[in-house]
Every structure is written in C-alpha cells, then in structure tokens.
N, C-alpha and C positions, 0 to 999 in steps of 0.2 A: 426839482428838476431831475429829470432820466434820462442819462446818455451813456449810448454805447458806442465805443468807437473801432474800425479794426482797420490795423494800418497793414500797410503791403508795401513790395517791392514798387518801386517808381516806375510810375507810367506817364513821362513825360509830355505826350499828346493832350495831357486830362488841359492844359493853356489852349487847348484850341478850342472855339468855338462849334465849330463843325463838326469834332468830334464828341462833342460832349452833349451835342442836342438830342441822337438817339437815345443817349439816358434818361434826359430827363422828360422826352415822347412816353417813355416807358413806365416811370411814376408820377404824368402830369396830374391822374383824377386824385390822386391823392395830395400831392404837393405842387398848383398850379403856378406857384408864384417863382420865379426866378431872378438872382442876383448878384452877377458876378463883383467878389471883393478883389482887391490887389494889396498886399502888406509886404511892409519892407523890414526883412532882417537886419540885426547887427549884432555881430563877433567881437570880442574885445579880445586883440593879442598883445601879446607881451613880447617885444624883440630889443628893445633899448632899453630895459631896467622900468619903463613906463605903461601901464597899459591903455592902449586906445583902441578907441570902435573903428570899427570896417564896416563900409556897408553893404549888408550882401542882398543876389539878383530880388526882384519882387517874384512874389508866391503869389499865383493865381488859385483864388478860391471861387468857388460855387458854393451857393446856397438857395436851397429849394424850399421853399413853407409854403404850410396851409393860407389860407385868407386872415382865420383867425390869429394867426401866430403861433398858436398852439402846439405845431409840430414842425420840425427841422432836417432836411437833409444836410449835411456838408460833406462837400468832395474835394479833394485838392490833389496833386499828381500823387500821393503816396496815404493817404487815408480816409476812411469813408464815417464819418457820423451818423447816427438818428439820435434827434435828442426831443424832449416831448415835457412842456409845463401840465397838460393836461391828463398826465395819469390816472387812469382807471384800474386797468388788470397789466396785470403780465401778459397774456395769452394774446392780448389790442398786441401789445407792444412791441411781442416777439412774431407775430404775424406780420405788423408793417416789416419789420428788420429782414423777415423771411425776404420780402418784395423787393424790398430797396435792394437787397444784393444779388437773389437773381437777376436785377437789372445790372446791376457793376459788371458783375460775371459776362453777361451777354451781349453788353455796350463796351467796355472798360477793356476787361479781359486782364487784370492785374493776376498772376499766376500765385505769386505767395504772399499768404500771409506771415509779419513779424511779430504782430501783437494782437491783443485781444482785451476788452476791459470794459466792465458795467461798472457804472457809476449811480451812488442815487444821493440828490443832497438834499437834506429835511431840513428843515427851520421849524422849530417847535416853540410856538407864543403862546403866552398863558396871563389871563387875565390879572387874578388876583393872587394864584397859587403861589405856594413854592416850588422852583425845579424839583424838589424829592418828590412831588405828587407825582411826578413823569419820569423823571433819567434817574437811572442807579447809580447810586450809592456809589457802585465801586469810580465810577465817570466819573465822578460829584467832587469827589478826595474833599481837598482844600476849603471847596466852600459849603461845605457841612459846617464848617468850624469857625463857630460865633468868633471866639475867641482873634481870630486870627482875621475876620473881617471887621468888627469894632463898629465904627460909625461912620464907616465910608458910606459916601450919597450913593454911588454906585459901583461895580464891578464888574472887570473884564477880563476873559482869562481864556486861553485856545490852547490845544496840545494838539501833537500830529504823533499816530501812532502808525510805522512801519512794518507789517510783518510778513517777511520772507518763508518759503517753503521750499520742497524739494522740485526738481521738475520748472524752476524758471516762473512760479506762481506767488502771486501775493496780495495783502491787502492793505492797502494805506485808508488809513481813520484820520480825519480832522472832525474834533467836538472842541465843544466849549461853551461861554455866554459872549453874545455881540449886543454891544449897548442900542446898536442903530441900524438902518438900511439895510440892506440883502447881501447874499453871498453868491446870489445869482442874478446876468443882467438882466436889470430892469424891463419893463417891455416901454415903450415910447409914447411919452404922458403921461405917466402914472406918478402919482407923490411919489415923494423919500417915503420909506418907513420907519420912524422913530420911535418905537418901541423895542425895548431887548426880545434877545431871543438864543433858544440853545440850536447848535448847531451842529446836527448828525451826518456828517458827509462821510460816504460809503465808496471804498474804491478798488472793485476785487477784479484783479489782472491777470494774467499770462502772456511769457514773448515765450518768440521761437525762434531763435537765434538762426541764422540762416549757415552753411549753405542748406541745410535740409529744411528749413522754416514747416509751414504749415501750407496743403494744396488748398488751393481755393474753394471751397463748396461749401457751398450754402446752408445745408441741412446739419455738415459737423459745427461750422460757426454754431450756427444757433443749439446745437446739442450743448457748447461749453456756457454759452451766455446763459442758458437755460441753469447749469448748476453753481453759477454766479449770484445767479438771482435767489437760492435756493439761501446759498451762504447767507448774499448779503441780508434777506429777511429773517434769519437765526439771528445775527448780530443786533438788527432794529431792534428784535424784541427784546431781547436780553438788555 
C-alpha cells in the first residue's frame, strides 16, 4: 500500500453534502465511486482518580475509489488522503496527488497546511527462502541467531524505529516477521493470508506547526512528497 496524506487547518463545511460535491465533479473520471463514512471518537479522561471514555461528536469522512478499488481519495474536515494497492511508478502516483489537490484547493479551499507524510508498507513473502536472502542483516539482529531460536515451530518479532530531525521531519519504520494476514485492509472477499511474511512499513513526515504552517499549493506539496519518496526508496533498498 501507498499513501500519502496532508492534513490542514479545519474546514468545517467538508460535513456538508453540497459542499463537497464540487470536489468530487472534479476527480469523478478518476475516482467515480463515492461514500460518505461517519465514525465515532472516544477520549478517555481522568477527573476522579478513574479514567473513563467520553464520547466525542461523529467525524464525517468521504471516500472516493476507482471501480477496481485500486485507488483511494479520503477527505474529512482537516485531511486529504491518496492511497493506491496498485503501484506502478511514482511519476502515476505523484500525478494523480497533483490532481486530487488542485481539486481540494479549488473546491475545499483549506489555506494551511499542518503536516505532510508518504507512507509505503511492503509485505515481503518468500517461498522456501530464508529472510537473509531479502532483508539485512542489520533488520534481521536476533533472528540470525540459531542459537537463540532453538526449535521453535515459529516466530514472531516487530520493532518500530522513530527518527526525528531537524526542521519538524521524520521517519517512523515498522519491520519485522508476521506469522499471518496483512498489515493492510483486506479488500472484500478475499481469503485470510496465512503465510509469514516480513514487513517493511516506510513512514517519512514533516508538520508545520502553525501559526505560520505551510500555504496551500500544490506544486510545493508535491515538490516535499517527491523527496520522501526519494528517501523512502534509499531506505527499501538498503
């Protein structure tokens, strides 16, 4: 899966119907299908020594797809998705993202951005190999070492690696071996997957803390996603 997401200042109108049809006029040949979600938050506070949930207002979400399912708009009053099962190129995927947000821009009209963030999560299955035929060594640590897996039937093991920079940027890594299923949703009818699998999830960010955030345009969005995508493909290979 590849998703990019950039969230903005709340544009609380995005709950309306009416307002949200010119957007999606705008990227219908690409994403014909629409379907408004509603989900319910909950805060757990702490005011008598105990903490209990509150329930907070429903979040109106939109979601645009292909026929296939293949590709994904989401919108909701403060963030804008593209996320895409069927990865080709970069150049497909950073064109659609071009589209999808001069349509936000020109329907929406969210003024700033707070965040920024490509995402790419691999699932890496292998027949008969060992993981050292694919992921490094340095990944691998622990289960390199016979000694310390013995004659276990199987193994399971995830790290998350956070790394902070200067400038509000970062990258969060989740790898590891998952014995079963996916680490992304399903699509509707398809088997479980019951075979292991190592799991390369790629997560390179930047905010922009407001009051100065980031102006809305299109072309610098996609200039930062563009050296995300650069990063995150050093890191795959490696």
């Amino acid at each position: 899966l590849t998703l990019c997401q950039v969230r903005f200042t709340r544009v609380l109108d995005v709950a309306d119907t009416a307002f949200v049809a010119p957007f999606h006029r705008a990227i219908q040949a690409r994403f014909p299908i629409a379907s408004p979600r509603e989900s319910m938050g909950l805060e757990i506070r702490v005011d008598t020594g105990e903490p209990r949930p509150v329930e907070m207002p429903l979040v109106r979400r939109w979601q645009f797809s292909d026929p296939e399912d293949n590709w994904t708009v989401v919108l909701t009053e403060d963030f804008l998705a593209l996320e895409t099962r069927a990865y080709e190129s970069f150049e497909d995927f950073l064109e659609r993202l071009h589209e999808v947000i001069v349509a936000l821009v020109q329907c929406i009209s969210p003024k700033i951005v707070t965040r920024l963030g490509l995402r790419y999560i691999n699932e890496i299955r292998l027949e008969q190999a060992e993981w050292s035929s694919a992921i490094s060594h340095e990944l691998l640590g622990p289960l390199l070492a016979r000694e310390l897996l013995g004659g276990a039937l199987s193994v399971e093991a995830t790290q998350q690696i956070a790394l902070h920079y200067a400038g509000n940027q970062g990258i969060n890594i989740n790898h590891g071996v998952i014995q079963s299923g996916t680490a992304v949703r399903p699509r509707e009818g398809k088997e479980r997957l019951d075979k292991p699998f190592y799991l390369l999830d790629f997560d390179a960010y930047r905010g922009f803390p407001l009051p100065d955030g980031l102006r809305m345009d299109p072309e610098r969005i996609c200039h930062y996603i563009d050296r995300y995508n650069k990063v995150i493909y050093r890191l795959f290979r490696w």
